[in-house]
Phi, psi and omega in degrees: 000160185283210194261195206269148177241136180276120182243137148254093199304170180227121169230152165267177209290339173301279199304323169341299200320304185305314181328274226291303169276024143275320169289343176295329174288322170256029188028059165216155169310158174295329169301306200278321178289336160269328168283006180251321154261055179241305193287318192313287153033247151347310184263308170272017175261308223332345176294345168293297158315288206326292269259307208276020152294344207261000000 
């Protein structure tokens, strides 16, 4: 894939909140915690993508 593409999200303020302290509790950035769940996401959609390969 191609380099990082920068987004911008809208959360409300709990989950931020929850967001930054489960990653601070799993000691990675907030950044790598949204991005690790968007591929989880992803990864458990992915039969979606197939269809439209198909």
């Amino acid at each position: 894939m191609a380099g990082k593409k920068r987004v911008n999200i809208s959360l409300n303020e709990d989950t931020h909140i929850k967001a930054k302290v489960i990653s601070v509790l799993s000691n990675i950035t907030l950044n790598e915690f949204i991005e690790k769940a968007i591929e989880d996401a992803i990864e458990k959609n992915k039969h979606i993508l197939d269809k439209m390969t198909k």
